[in-house]
N, CA and C atoms as a LAMMPS dump frame, in Angstrom:
ITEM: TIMESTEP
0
ITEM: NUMBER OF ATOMS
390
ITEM: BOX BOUNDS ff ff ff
-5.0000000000000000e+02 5.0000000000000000e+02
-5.0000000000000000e+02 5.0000000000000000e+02
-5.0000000000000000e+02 5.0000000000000000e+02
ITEM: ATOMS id mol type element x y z
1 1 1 N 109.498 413.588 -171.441
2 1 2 C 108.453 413.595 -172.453
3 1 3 C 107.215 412.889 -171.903
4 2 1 N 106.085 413.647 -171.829
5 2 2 C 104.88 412.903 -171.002
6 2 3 C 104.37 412.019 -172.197
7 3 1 N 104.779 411.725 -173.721
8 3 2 C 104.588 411.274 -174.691
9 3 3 C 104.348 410.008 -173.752
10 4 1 N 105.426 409.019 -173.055
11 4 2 C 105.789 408.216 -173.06
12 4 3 C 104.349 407.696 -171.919
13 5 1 N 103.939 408.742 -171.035
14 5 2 C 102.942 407.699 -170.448
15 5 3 C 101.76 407.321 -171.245
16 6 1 N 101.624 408.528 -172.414
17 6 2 C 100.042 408.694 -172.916
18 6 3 C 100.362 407.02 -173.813
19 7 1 N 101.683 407.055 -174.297
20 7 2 C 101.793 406.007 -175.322
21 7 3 C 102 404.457 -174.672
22 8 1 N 102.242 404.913 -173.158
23 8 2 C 102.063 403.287 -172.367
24 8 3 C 100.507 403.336 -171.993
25 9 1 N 99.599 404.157 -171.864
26 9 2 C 97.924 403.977 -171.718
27 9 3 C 97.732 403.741 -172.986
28 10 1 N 98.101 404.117 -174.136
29 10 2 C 97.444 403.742 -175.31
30 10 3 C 97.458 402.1 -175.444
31 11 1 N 98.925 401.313 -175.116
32 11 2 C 99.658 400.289 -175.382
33 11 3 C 98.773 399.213 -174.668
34 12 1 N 98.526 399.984 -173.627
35 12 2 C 97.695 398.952 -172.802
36 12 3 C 96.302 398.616 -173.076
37 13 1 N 96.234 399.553 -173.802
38 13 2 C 94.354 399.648 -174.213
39 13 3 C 94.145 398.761 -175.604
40 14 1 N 95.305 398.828 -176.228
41 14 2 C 95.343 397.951 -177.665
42 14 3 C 95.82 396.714 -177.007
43 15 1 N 96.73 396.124 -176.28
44 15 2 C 97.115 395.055 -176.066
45 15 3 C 95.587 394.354 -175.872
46 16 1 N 94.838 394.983 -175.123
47 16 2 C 93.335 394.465 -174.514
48 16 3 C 92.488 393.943 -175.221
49 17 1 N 92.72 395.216 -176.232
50 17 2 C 91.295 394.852 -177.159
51 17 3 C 91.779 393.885 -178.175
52 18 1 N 93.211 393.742 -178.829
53 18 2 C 93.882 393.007 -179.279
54 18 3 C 93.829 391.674 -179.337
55 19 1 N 93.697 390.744 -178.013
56 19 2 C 93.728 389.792 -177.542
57 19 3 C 94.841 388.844 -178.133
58 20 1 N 96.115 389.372 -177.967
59 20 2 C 97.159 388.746 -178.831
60 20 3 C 96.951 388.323 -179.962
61 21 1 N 96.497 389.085 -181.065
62 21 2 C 96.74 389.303 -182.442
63 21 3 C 97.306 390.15 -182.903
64 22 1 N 98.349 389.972 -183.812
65 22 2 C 99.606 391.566 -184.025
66 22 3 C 97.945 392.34 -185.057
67 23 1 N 98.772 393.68 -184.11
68 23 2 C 97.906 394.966 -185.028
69 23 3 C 98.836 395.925 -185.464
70 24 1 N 98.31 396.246 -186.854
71 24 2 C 98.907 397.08 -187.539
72 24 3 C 98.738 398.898 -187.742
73 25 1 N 97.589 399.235 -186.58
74 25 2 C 97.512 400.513 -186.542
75 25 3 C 96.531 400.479 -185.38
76 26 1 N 96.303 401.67 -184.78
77 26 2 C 95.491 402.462 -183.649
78 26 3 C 94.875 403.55 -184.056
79 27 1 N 93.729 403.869 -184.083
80 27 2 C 92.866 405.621 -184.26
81 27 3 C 92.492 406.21 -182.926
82 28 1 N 93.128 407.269 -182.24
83 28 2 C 93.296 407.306 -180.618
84 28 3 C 92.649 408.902 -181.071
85 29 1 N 91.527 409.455 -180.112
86 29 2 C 91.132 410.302 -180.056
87 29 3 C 91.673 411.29 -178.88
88 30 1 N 92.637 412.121 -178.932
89 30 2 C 93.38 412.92 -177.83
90 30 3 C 93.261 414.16 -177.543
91 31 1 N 92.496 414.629 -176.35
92 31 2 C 92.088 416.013 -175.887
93 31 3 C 93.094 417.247 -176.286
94 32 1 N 92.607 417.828 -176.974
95 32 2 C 93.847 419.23 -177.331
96 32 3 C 94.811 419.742 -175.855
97 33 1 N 94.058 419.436 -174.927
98 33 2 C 95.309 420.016 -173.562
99 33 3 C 96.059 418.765 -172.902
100 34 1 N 96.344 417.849 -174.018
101 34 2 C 97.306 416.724 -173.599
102 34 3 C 98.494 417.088 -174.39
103 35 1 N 98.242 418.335 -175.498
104 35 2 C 99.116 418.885 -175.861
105 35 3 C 100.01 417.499 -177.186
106 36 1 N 99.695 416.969 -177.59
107 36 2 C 100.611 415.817 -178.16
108 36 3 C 100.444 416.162 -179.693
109 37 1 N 101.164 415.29 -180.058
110 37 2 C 101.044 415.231 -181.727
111 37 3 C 101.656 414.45 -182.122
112 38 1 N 101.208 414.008 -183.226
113 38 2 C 101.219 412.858 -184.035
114 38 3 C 102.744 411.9 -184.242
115 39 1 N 103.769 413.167 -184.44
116 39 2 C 104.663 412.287 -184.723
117 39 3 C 105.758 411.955 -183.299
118 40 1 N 105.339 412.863 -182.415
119 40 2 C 105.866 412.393 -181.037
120 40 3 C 104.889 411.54 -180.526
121 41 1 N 103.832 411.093 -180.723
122 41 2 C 103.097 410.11 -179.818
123 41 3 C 103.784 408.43 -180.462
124 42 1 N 103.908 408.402 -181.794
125 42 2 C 104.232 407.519 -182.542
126 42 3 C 105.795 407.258 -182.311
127 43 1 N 106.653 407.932 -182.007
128 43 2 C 107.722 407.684 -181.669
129 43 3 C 107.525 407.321 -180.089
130 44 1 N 107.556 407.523 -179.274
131 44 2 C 107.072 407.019 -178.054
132 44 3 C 106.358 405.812 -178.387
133 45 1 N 105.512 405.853 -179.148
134 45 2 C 104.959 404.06 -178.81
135 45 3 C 105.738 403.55 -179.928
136 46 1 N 106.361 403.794 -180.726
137 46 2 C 107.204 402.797 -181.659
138 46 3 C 108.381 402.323 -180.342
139 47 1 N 108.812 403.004 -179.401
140 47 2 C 110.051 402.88 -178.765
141 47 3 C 108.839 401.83 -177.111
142 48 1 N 107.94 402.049 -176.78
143 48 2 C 107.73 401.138 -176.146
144 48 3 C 106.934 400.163 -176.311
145 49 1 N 106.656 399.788 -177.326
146 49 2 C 105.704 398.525 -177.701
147 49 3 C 106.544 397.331 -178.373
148 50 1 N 108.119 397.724 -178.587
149 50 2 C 108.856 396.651 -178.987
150 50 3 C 108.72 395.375 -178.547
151 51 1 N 108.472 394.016 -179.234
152 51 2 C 108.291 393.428 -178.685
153 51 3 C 106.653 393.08 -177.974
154 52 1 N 106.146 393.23 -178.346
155 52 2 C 104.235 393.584 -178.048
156 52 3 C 103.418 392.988 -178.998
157 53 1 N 101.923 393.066 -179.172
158 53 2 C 101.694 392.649 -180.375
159 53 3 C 101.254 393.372 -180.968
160 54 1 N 101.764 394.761 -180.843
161 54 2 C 101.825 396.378 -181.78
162 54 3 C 103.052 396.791 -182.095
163 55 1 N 104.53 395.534 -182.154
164 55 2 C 105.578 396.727 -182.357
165 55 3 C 105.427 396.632 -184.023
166 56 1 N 105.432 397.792 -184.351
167 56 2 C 105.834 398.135 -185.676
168 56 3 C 103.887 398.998 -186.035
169 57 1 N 102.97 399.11 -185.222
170 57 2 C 102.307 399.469 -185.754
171 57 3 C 102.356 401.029 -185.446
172 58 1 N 100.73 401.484 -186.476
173 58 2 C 101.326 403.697 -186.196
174 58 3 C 99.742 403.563 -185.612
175 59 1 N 100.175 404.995 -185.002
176 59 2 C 98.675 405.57 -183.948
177 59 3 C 98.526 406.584 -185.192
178 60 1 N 96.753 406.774 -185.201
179 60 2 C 96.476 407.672 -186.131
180 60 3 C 95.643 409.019 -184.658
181 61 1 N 96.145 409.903 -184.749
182 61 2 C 96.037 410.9 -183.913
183 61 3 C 94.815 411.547 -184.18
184 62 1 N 93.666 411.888 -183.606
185 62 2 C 92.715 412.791 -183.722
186 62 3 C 92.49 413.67 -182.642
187 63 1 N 93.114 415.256 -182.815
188 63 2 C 92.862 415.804 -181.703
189 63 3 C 91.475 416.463 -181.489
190 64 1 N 91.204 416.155 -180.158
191 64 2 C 89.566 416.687 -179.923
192 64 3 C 89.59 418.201 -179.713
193 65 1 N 89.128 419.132 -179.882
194 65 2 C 88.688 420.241 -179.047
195 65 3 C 88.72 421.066 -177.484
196 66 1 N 89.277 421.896 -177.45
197 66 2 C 88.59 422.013 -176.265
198 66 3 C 87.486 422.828 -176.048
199 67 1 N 86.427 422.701 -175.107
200 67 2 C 85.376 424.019 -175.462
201 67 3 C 85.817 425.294 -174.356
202 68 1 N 85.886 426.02 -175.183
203 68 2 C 86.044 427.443 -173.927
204 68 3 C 85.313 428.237 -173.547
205 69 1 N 85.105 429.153 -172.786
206 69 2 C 83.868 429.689 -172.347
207 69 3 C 85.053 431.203 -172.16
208 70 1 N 84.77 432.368 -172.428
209 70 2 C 85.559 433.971 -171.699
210 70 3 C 84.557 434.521 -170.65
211 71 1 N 85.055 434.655 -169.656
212 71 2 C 84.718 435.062 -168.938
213 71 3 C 84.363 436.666 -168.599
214 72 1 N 85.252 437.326 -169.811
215 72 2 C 84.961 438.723 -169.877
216 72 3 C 83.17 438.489 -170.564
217 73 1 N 83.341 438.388 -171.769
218 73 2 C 82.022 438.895 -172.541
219 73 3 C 81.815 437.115 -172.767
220 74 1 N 81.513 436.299 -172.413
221 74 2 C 80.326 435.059 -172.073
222 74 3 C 80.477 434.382 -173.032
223 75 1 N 81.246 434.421 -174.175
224 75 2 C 81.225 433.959 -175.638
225 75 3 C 81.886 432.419 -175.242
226 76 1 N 81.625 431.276 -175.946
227 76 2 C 81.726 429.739 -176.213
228 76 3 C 82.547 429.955 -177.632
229 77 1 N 83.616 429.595 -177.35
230 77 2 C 84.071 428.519 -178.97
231 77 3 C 85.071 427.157 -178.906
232 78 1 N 85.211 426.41 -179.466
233 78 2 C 86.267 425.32 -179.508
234 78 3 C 87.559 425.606 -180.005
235 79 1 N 88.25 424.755 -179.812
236 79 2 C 89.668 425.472 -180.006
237 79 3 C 91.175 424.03 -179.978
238 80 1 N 91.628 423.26 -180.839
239 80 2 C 92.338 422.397 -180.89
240 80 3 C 94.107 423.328 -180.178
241 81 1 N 94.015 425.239 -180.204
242 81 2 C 94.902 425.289 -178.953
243 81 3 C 94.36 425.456 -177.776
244 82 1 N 95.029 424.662 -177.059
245 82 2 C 95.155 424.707 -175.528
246 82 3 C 95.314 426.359 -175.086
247 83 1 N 96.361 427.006 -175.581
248 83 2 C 96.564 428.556 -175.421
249 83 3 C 96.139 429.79 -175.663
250 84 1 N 94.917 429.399 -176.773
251 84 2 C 93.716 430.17 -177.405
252 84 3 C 93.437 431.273 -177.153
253 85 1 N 92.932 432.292 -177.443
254 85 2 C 92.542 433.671 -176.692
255 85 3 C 90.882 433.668 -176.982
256 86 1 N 89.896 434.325 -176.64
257 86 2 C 89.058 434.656 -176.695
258 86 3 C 88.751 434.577 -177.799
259 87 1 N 87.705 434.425 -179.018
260 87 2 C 87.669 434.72 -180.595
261 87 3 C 87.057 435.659 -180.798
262 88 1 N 86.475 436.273 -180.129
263 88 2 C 85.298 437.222 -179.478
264 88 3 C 85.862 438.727 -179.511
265 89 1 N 86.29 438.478 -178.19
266 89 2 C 87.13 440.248 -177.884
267 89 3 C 88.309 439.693 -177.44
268 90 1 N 89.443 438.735 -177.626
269 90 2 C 90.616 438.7 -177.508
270 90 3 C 91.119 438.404 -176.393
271 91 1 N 90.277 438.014 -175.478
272 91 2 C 90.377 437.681 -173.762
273 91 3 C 91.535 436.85 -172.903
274 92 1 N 91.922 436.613 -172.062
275 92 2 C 92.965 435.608 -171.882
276 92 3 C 91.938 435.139 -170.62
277 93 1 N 91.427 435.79 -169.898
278 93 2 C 90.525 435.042 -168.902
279 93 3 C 88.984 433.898 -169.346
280 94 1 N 89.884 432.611 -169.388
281 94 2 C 88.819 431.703 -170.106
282 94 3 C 88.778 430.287 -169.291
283 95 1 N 87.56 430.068 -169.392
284 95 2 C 87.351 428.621 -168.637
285 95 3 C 87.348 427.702 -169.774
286 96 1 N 87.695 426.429 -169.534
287 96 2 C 87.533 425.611 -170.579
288 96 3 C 87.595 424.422 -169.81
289 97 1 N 86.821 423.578 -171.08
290 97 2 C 86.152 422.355 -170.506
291 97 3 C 86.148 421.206 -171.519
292 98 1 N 86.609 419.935 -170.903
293 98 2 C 86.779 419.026 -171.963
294 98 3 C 88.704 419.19 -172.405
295 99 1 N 88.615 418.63 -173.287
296 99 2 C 90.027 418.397 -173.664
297 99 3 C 91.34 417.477 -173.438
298 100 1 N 91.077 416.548 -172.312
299 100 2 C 91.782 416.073 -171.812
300 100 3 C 91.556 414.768 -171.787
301 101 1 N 90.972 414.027 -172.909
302 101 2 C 89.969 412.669 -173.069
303 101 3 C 91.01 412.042 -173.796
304 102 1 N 91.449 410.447 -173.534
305 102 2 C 92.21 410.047 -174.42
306 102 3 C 91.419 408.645 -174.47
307 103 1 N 91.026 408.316 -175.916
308 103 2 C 89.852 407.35 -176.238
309 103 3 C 90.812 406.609 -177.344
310 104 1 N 90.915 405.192 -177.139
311 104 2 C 91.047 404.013 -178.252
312 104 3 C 90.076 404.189 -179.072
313 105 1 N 89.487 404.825 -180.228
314 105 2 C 88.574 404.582 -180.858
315 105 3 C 88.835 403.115 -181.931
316 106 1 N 89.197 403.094 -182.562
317 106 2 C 89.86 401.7 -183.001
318 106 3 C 91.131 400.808 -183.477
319 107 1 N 91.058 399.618 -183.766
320 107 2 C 92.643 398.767 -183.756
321 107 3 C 92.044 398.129 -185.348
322 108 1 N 93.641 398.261 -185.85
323 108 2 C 93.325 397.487 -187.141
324 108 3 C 94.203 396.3 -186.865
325 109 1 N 93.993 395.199 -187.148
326 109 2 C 94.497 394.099 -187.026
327 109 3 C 95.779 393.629 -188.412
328 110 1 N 96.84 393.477 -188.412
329 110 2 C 97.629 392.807 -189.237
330 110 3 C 96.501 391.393 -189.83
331 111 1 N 97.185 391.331 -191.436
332 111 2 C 96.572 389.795 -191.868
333 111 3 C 97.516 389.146 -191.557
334 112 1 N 96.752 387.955 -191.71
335 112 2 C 97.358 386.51 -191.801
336 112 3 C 98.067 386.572 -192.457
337 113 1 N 99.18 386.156 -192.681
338 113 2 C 100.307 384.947 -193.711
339 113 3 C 100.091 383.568 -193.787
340 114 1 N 99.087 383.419 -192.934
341 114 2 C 99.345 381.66 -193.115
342 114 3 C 98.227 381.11 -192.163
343 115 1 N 97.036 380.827 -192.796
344 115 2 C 96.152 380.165 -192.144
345 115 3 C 96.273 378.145 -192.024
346 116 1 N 96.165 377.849 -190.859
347 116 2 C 96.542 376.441 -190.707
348 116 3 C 95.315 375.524 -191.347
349 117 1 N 95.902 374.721 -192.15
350 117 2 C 94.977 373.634 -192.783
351 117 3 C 95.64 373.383 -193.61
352 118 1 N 94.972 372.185 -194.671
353 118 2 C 95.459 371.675 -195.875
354 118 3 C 94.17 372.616 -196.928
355 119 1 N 95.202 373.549 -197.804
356 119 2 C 94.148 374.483 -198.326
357 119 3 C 93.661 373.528 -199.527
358 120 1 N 94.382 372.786 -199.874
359 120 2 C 94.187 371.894 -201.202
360 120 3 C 92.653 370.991 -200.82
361 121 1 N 92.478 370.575 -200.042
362 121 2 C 91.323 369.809 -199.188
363 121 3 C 90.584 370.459 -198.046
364 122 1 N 90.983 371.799 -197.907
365 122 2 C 89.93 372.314 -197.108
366 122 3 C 88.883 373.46 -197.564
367 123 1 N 87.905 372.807 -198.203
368 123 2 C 87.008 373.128 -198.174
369 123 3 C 85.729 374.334 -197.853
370 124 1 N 85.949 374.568 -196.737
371 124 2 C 85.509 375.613 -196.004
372 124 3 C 84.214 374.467 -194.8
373 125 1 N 83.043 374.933 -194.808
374 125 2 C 82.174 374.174 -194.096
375 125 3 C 81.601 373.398 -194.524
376 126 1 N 82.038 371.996 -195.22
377 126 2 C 81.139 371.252 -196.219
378 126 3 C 79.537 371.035 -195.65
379 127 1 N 79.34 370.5 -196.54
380 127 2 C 77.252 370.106 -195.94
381 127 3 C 77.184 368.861 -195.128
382 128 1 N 78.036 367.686 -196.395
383 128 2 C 78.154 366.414 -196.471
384 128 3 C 79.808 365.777 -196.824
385 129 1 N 79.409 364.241 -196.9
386 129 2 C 80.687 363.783 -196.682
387 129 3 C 81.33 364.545 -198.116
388 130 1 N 82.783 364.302 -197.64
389 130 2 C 83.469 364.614 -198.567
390 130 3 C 83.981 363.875 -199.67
């Protein structure tokens, strides 16, 4: 399952931006010819982030496009399949470009349970004495 490398580049890219704070989700933008989906990418990183400061969180999947070009009759369209035909005149001879981008767009962070202080006496930033 190539799940497993896309979901160790993802792992690594949240651990980063993370800076050891548990996070509770990922929004990962993934080129349509990486071929993946949602609930196999999430099983793959549920199974290697155990132990991390993402185990237990979910990737929210956005697949990008790819743009294609036919080479018979010149026509452009986008296409989330990889296997697409022409939309045009039905072509199988097609160039395509893009698709293969895998972007952290963002990390949601888990809350707190328990911020350290005495909440009864802390205040926030007083002015003056207390």
């Amino acid at each position: 399952m190539h799940e497993f490398g896309i979901a160790e580049a993802i792992l690594t890219a949240v651990e980063k931006r993370a800076n050891g704070r548990r996070v509770r989700r990922a929004r990962v933008h993934a080129g349509a010819l990486l071929r993946i989906t949602e609930p196999a990418i999430n099983q793959a990183f549920s199974s290697i982030s155990h132990g991390s400061v993402a185990e237990g969180a979910h990737v929210d999947l956005v697949i990008v496009p790819v743009r294609m070009t036919c080479r018979s009759c010149g026509s452009t369209s986008t296409s989330v399949d990889p296997f697409a035909l022409c939309a045009k005149c039905g072509g199988t001879d097609i160039d395509s470009d893009g698709g293969d981008d895998l972007v952290l767009e963002s990390i949601q962070m888990a809350e707190a349970s328990h911020v350290p202080g005495n909440s009864r006496r802390d205040r926030g930033n007083p002015v003056g004495p207390s």
